[in-house]
C-alpha positions as a Markdown table, in Angstrom:
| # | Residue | x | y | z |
|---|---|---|---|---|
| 1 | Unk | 6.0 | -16.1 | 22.0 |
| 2 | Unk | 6.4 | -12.6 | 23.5 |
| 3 | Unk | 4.5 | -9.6 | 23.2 |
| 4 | Unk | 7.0 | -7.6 | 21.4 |
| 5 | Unk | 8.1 | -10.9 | 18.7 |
| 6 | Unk | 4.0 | -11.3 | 17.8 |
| 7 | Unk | 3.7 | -7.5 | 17.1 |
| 8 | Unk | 6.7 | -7.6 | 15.8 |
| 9 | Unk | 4.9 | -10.0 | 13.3 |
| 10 | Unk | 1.6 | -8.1 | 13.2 |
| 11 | Unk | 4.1 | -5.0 | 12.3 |
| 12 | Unk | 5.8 | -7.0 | 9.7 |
| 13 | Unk | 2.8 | -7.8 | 7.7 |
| 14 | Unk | 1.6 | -4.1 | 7.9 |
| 15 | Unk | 5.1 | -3.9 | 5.8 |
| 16 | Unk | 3.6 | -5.4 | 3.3 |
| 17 | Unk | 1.1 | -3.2 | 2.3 |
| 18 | Unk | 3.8 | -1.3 | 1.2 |
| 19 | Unk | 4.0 | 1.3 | 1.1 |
| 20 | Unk | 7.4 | 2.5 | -1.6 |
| 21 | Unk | 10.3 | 13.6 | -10.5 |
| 22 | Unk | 11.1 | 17.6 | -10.5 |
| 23 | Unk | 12.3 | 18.9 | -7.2 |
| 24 | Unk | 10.1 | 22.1 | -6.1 |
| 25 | Unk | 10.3 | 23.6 | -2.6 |
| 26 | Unk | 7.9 | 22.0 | -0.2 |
| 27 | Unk | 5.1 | 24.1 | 1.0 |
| 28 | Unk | 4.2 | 25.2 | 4.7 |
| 29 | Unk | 2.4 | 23.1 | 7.1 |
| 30 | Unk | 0.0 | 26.0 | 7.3 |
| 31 | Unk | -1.0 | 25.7 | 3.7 |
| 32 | Unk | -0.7 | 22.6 | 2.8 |
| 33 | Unk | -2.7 | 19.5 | 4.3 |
| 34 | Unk | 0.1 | 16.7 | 3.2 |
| 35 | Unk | 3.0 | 18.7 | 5.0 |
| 36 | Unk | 0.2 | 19.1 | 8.3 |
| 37 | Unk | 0.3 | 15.7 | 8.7 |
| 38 | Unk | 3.7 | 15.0 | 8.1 |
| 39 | Unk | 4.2 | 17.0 | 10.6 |
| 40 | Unk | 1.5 | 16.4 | 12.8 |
| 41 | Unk | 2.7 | 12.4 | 12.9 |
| 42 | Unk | 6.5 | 13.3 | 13.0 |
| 43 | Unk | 5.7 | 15.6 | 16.3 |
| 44 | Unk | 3.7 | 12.2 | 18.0 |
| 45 | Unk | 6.7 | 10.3 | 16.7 |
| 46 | Unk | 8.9 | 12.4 | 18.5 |
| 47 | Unk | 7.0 | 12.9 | 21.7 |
| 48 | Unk | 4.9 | 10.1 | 22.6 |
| 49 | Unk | 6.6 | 8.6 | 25.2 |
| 50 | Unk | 6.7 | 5.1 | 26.3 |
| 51 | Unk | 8.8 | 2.0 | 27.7 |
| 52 | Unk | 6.0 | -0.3 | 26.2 |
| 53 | Unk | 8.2 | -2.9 | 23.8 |
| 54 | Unk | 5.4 | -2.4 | 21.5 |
| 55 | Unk | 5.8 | 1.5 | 20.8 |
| 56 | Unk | 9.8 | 0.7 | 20.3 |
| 57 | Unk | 8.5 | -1.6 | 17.6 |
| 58 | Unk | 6.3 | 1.0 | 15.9 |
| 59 | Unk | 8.9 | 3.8 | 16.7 |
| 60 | Unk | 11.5 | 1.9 | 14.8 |
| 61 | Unk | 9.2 | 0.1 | 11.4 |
| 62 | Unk | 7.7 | 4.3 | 11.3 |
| 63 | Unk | 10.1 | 6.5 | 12.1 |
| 64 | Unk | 12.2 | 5.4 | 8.1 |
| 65 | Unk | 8.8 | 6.3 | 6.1 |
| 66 | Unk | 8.1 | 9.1 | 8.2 |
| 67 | Unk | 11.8 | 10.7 | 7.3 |
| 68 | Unk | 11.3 | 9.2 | 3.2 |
| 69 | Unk | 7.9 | 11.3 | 2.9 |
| 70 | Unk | 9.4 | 15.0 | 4.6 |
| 71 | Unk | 12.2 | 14.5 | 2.1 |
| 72 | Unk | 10.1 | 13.2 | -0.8 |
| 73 | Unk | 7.7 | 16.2 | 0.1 |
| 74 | Unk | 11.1 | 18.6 | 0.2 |
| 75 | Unk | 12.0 | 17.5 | -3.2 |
| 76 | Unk | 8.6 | 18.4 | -4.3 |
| 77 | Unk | 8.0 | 14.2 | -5.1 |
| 78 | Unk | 4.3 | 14.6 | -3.7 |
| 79 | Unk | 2.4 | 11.3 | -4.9 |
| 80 | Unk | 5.7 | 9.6 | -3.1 |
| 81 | Unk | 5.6 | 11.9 | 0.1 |
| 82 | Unk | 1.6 | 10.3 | 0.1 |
| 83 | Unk | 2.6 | 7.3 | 0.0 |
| 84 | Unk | 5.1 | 7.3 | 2.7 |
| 85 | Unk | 3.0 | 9.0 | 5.0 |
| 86 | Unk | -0.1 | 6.6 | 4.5 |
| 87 | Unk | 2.4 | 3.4 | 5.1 |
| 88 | Unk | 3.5 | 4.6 | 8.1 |
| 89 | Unk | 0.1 | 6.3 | 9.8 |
| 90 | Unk | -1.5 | 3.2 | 10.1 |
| 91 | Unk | 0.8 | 2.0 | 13.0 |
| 92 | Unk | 0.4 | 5.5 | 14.6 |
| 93 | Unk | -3.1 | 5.9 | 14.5 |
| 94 | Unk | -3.9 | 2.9 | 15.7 |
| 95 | Unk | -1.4 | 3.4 | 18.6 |
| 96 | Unk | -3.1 | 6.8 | 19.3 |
| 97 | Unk | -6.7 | 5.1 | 19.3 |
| 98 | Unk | -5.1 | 2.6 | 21.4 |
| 99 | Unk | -3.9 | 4.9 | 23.7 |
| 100 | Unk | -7.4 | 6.0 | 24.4 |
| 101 | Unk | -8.7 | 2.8 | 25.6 |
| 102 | Unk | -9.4 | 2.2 | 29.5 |
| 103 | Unk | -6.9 | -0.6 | 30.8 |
| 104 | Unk | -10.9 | -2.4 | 31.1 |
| 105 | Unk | -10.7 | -3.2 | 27.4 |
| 106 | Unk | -7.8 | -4.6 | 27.3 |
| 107 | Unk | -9.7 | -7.6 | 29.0 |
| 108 | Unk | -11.2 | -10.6 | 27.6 |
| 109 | Unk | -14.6 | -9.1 | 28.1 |
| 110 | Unk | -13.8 | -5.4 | 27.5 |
| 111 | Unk | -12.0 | -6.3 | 24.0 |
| 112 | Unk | -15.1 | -7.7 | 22.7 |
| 113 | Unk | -17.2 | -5.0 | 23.9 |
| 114 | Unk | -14.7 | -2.6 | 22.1 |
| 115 | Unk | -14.6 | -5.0 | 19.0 |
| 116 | Unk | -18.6 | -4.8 | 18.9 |
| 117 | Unk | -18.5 | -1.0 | 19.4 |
| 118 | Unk | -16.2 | -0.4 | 17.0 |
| 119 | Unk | -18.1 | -2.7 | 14.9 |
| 120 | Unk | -21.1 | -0.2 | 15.1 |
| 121 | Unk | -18.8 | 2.9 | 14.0 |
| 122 | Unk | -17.6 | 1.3 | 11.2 |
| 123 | Unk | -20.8 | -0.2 | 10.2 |
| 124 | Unk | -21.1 | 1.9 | 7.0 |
| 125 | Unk | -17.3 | 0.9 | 6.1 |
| 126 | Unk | -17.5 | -3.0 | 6.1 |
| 127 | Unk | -19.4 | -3.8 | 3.5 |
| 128 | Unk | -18.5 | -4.1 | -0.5 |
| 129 | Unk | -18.4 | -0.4 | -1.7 |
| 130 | Unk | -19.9 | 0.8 | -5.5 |
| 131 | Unk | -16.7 | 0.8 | -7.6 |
| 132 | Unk | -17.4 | 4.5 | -8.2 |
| 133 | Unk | -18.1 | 4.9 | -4.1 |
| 134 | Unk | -14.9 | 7.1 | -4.0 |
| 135 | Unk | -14.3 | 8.8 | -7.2 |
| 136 | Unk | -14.7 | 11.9 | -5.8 |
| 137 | Unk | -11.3 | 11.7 | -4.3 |
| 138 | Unk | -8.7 | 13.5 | -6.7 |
| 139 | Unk | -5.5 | 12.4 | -7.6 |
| 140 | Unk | -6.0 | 9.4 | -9.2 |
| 141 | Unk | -3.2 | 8.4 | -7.3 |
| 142 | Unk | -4.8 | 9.4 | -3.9 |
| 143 | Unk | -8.3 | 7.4 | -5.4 |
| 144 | Unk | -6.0 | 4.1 | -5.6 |
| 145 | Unk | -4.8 | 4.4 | -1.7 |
| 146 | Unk | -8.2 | 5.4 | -0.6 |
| 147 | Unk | -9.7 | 2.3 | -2.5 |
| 148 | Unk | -7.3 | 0.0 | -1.3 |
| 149 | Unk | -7.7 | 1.1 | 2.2 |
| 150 | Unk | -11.1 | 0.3 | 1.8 |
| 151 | Unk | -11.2 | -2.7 | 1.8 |
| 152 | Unk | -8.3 | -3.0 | 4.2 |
| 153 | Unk | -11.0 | -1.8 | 6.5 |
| 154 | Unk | -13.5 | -4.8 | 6.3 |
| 155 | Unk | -10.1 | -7.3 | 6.7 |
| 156 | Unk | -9.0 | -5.8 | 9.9 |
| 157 | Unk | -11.6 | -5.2 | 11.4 |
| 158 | Unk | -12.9 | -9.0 | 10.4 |
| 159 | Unk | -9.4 | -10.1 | 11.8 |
| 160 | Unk | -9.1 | -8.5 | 14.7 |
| 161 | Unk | -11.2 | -10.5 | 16.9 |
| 162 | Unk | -9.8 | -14.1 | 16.4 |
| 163 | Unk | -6.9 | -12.6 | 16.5 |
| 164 | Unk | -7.3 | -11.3 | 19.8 |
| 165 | Unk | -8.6 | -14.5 | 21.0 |
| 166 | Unk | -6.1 | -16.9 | 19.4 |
| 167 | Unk | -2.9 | -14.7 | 20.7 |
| 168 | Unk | -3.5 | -11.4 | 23.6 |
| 169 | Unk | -6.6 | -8.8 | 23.3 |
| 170 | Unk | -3.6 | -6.3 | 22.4 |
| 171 | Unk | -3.0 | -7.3 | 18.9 |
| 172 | Unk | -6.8 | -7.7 | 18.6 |
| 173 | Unk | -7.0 | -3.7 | 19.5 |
| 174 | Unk | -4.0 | -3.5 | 17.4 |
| 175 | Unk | -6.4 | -4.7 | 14.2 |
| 176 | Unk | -9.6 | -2.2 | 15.5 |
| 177 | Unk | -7.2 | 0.3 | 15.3 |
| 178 | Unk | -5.9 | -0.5 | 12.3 |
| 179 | Unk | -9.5 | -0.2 | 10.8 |
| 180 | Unk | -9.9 | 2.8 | 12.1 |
| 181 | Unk | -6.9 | 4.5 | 10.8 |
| 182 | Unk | -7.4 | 3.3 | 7.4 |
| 183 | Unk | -11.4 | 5.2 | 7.7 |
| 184 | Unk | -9.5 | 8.0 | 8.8 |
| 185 | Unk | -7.0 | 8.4 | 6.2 |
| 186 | Unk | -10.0 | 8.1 | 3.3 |
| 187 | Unk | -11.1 | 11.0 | 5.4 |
| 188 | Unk | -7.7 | 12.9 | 5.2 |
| 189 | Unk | -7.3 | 11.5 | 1.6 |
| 190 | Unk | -10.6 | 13.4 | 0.5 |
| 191 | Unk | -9.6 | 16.7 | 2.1 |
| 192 | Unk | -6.6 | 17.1 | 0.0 |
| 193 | Unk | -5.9 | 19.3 | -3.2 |
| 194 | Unk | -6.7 | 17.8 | -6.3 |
| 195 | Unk | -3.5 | 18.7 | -7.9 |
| 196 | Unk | -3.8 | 17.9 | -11.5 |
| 197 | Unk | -6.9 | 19.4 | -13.2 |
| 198 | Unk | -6.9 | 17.1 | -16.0 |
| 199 | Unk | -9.9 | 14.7 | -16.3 |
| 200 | Unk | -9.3 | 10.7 | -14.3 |
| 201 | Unk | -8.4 | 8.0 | -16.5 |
| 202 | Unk | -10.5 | 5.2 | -17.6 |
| 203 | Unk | -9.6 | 2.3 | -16.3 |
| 204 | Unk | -10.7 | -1.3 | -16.7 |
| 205 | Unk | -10.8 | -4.8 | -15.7 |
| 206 | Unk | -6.6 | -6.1 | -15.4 |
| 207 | Unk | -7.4 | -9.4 | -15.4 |
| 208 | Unk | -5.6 | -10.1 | -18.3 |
| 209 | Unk | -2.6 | -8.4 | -16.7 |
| 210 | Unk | -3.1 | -10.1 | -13.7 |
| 211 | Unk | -3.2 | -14.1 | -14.8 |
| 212 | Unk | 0.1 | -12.6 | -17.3 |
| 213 | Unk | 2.1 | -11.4 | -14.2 |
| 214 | Unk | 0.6 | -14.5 | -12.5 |
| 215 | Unk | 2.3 | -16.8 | -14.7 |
| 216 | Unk | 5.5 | -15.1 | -15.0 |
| 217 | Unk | 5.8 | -14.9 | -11.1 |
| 218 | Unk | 5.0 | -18.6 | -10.8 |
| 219 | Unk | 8.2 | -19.0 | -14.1 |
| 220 | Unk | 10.2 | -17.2 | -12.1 |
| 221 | Unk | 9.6 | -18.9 | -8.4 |
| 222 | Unk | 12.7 | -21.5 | -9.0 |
| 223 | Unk | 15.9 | -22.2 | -7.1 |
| 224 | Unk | 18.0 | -20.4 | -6.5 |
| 225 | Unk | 15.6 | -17.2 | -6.8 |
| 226 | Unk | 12.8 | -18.8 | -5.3 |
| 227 | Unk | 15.2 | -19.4 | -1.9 |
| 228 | Unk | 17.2 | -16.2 | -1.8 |
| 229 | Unk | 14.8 | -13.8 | -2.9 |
| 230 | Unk | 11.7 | -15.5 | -1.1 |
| 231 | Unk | 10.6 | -12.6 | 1.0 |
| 232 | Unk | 10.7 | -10.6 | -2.3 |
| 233 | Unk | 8.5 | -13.3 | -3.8 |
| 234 | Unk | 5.5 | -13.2 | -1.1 |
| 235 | Unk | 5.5 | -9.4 | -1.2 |
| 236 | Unk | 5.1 | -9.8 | -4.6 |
| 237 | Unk | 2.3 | -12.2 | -4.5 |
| 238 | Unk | 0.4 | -10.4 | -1.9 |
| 239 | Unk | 0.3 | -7.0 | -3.8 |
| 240 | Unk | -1.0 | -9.7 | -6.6 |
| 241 | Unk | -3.7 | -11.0 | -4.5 |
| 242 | Unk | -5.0 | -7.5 | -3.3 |
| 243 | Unk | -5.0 | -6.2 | -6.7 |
| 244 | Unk | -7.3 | -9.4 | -8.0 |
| 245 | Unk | -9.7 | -8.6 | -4.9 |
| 246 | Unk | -9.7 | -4.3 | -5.8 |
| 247 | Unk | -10.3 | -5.3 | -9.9 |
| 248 | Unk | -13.0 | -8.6 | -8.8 |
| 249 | Unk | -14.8 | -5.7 | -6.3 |
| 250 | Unk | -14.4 | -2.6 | -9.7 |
| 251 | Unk | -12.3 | -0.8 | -7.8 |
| 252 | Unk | -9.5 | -0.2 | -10.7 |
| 253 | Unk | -7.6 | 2.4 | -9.2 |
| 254 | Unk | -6.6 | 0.4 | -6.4 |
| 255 | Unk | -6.4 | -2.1 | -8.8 |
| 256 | Unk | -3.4 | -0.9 | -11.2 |
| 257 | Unk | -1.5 | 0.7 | -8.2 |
| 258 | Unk | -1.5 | -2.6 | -6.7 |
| 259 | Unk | -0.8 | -4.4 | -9.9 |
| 260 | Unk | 2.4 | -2.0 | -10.8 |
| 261 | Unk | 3.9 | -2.4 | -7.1 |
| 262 | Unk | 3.1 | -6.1 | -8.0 |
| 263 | Unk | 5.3 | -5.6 | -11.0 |
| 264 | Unk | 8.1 | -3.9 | -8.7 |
| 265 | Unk | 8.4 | -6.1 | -6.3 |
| 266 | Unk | 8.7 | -9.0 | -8.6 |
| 267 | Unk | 12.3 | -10.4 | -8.2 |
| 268 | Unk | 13.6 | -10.7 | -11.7 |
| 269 | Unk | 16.4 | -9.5 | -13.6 |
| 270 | Unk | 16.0 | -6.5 | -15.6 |
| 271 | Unk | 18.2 | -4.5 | -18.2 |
| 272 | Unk | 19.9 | -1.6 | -16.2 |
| 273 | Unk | 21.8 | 0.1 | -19.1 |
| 274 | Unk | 19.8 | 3.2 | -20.4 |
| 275 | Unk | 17.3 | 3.5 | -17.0 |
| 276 | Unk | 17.6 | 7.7 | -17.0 |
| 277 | Unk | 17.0 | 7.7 | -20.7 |
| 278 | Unk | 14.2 | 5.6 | -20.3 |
| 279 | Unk | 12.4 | 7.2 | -17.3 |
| 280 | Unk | 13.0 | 10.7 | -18.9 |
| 281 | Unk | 11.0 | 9.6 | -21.8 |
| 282 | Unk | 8.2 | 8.4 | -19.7 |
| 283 | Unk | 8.6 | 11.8 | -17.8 |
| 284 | Unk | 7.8 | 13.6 | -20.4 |
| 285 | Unk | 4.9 | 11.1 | -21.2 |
| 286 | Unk | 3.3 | 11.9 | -18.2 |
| 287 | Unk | 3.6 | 15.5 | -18.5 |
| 288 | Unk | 2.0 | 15.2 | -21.8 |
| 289 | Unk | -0.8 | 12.4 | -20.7 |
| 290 | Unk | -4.3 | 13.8 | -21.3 |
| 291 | Unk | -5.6 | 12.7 | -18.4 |
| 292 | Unk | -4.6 | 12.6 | -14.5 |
| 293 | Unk | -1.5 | 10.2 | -14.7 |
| 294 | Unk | -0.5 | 10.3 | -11.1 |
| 295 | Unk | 0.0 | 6.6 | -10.7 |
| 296 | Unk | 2.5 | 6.9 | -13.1 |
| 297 | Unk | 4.1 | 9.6 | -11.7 |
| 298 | Unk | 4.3 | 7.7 | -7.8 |
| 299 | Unk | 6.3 | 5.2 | -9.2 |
| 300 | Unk | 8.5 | 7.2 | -11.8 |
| 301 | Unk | 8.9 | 9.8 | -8.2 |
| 302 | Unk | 9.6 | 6.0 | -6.7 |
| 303 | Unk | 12.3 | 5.8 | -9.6 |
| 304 | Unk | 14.2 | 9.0 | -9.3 |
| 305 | Unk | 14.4 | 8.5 | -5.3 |
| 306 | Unk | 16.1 | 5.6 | -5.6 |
| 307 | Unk | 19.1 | 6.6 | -8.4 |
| 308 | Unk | 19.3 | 9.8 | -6.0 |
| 309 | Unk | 19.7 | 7.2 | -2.7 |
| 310 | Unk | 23.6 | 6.2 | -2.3 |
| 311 | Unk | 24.2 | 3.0 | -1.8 |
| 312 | Unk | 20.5 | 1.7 | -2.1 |
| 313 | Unk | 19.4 | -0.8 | -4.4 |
| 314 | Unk | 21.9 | 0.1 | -7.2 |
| 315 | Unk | 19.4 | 1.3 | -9.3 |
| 316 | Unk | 17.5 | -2.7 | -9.0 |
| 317 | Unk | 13.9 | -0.2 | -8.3 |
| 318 | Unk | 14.3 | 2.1 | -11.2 |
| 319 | Unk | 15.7 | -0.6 | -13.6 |
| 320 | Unk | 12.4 | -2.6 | -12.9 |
| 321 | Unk | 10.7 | 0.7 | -13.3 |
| 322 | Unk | 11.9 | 2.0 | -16.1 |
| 323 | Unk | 11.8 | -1.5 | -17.8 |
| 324 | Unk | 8.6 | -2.9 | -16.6 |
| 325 | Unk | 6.5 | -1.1 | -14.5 |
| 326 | Unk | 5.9 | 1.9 | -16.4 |
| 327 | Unk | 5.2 | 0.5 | -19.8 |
| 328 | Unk | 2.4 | -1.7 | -18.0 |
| 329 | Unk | 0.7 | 1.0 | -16.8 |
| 330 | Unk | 0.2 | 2.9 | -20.6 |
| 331 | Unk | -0.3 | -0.5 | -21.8 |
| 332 | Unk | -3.3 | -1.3 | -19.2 |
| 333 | Unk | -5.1 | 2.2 | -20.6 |
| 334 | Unk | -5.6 | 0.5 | -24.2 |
| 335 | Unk | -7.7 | -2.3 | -24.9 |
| 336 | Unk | -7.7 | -5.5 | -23.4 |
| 337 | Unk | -4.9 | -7.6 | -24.7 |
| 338 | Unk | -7.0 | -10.8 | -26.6 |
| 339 | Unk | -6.7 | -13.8 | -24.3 |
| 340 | Unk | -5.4 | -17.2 | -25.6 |
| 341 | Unk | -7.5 | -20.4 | -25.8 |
| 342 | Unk | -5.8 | -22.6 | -23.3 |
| 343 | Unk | -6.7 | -26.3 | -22.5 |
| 344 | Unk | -9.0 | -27.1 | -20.1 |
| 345 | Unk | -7.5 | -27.7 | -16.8 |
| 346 | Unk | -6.4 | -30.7 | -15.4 |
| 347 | Unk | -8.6 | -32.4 | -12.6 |
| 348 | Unk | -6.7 | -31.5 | -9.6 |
| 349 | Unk | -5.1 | -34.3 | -7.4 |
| 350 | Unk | -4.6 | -32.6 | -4.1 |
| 351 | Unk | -6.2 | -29.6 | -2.6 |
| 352 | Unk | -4.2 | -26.9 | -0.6 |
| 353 | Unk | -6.2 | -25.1 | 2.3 |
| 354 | Unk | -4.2 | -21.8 | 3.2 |
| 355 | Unk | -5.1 | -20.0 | 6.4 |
| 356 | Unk | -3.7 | -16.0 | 6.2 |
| 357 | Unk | -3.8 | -12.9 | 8.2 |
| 358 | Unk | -4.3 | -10.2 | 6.2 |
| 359 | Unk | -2.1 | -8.9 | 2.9 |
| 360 | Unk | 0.5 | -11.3 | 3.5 |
C-alpha cells in the first residue's frame, strides 16, 4: 500500500469523528476568537505549500469544513461554525506539529524518541479525567467537543505507536500529532466566549438511550439497507461507541452530542412532510429553554444548513432532525425512561475478537 492510500485511510477515519438558526453578521477576526481561527487555519490552508501526496490529502478532506464553518460563522450559525472548524483542525494541526519535526524523527529510532517525548507533554492528558474536569468550559456545546476530545487524546496517542510500527513512522507522527491538536483545541475551546448566560444543563447517564438506539440500529442493519447504506451504518455505530465510553467515563456532555449525531447518522426513513414547522417549534424551544441549550441548537443550525444547501441531501438531515434527533435530546433531560425486565441472555456460542483503530 502507498503512502498517500494509508493516509488516505488514516484521513478517512478522522471523517468519522464527524464533525456536521437566525442569520446575524459574523464578527471580525479582531474580536472574535472563533472567526481568529477560522481564519488563522484558512490562511495555512491557503499558503502552506507542498508537493507531499499527504498535504494534497489533507488540503482536499479540510479545505470543505473549512469553507462550511466561514459560511456557518457568516450566517451567524455559531455552535455549527465550531463544529466545522474543530473537524477540520485536527488534520492541520497535526500537519503543522509535523512540520516541525527534524527529518531524524521520522526514523525508526527518532519516532519512538518523539512518541516518548510527546508521551511526557501529554502526561497530565492520558489518563481518565473527573467527569466535571472540564465544566468550566461554557457552551455546553463547546463542553461536549472538549470532552470528547479528551478522550480522543489518550486513543491517539495510545495508537500512534503500533501504528507507526505496523505501517511507516509517518502515520505514527500523524497520531502524536493528532493528540496534540485535540490538547490544543481544549485549550482554544476554554478561551472562547461563553455565549449564553443561562445556567448548564443537568445531564445524566443515557444508557437507557443508548441500548434503545442500539437495538433499533441493529432492527434496521438488513438487506438492502444494511448493503447500500453501510458506510452510513458504521458512522452510525462509531458515534454509538464513543458516546457509551464519554457516559461509562461521566462525561455527559460529550455523551448526548455524540448520542444525537448517533441518531443523525442512523440510516432510516423518516417523515419529511412538515420538517420547517417542526424545527421552528423546537426553535423557539430553545429560545425559551431555561438552561444553556446549545447542543440543541448545533444540530437545529445543522438543520437549517442543510434545507438552505441546493441540491444536498434533499432535506434527508433535517427530516431526521426534526423527527428524531431533536425530541431525543428534551427527552434525555427528564427522568430516566424505566427499563424493561428482559430474559437472561443466552450462553453465547461463538466469540467475535474485533481489532480497531480509533472511532471507526
Amino acid at each position: 500500500m502507498t503512502h498517500s492510500r494509508r493516509l488516505g485511510t488514516a484521513l478517512a477515519l478522522f471523517a468519522l469523528l464527524a464533525l456536521a438558526t437566525g442569520a446575524t453578521p459574523s464578527t471580525s477576526p479582531k474580536s472574535d476568537p472563533l472567526a481568529a481561527e477560522i481564519a488563522r487555519w484558512q490562511s495555512y490552508l491557503a499558503n502552506h505549500g507542498s508537493s507531499n501526496e499527504q498535504w494534497e490529502e489533507i488540503r482536499k478532506s479540510t479545505a470543505p469544513a473549512l469553507a462550511e464553518a466561514q459560511a456557518a460563522l457568516d450566517a451567524g450559525r455559531r455552535e455549527l461554525a465550531l463544529q466545522r472548524l474543530v473537524s477540520a483542525r485536527v488534520s492541520l494541526a497535526s500537519t503543522e506539529w509535523m512540520d516541525s519535526l527534524p527529518p531524524a524523527d521520522f526514523e525508526p529510532a527518532g519516532f519512538e524518541a518523539e512518541v516518548e517525548r510527546s508521551g511526557k507533554a501529554l502526561a497530565a492528558d492520558l489518563g481518565l479525567p473527573r467527569p466535571d474536569a472540564l465544566s468550566g468550559i461554557r457552551p455546553a456545546v463547546a463542553r461536549a467537543f472538549a470532552e470528547v476530545f479528551r478522550l480522543q487524546i489518550r486513543e491517539f496517542y495510545g495508537t500512534s505507536l503500533d501504528y507507526g510500527r505496523t505501517t511507516t513512522t509517518l502515520y505514527g507522527l500523524y497520531y502524536v500529532g493528532a493528540a496534540r491538536a485535540q490538547r490544543d483545541a481544549i485549550a482554544l475551546l476554554r478561551g472562547l466566549p461563553a455565549g449564553s448566560t443561562k445556567p448548564a444543563p443537568t445531564l445524566r447517564s443515557l444508557a437507557p438511550e443508548l441500548d434503545a438506539l442500539e437495538e433499533a440500529m441493529l432492527a434496521a442493519y438488513r438487506p438492502p439497507a444494511a448493503i447500500d447504506r453501510h458506510p452510513d451504518f458504521i458512522g452510525a455505530s462509531a458515534s454509538l461507541k464513543e458516546a457509551r465510553e464519554l457516559d461509562a467515563a461521566g462525561l455527559r456532555y460529550g455523551a448526548m452530542y455524540k448520542y444525537l449525531q448517533a441518531a443523525q447518522r442512523l440510516p432510516v426513513a423518516r417523515e419529511t412532510a412538515g420538517v420547517p414547522e417542526k424545527l421552528a417549534a423546537f426553535e423557539k424551544r430553545i429560545a425559551e429553554s431555561p438552561t444553556d441549550a446549545s447542543i440543541a441548537a448545533l444540530y437545529l443550525q445543522i438543520a437549517r444548513a442543510d434545507l438552505a444547501t441546493p441540491g444536498g441531501g434533499g432535506g434527508a438531515t433535517a427530516a431526521a432532525i426534526a423527527v428524531d434527533v431533536l425530541p431525543r435530546y428534551f427527552a434525555a433531560l427528564e427522568p430516566a425512561p424505566a427499563r424493561p425486565r428482559s430474559a437472561p441472555p443466552a450462553a453465547p456460542e461463538v466469540t467475535v475478537t474485533l481489532v480497531r483503530w480509533p472511532y471507526t
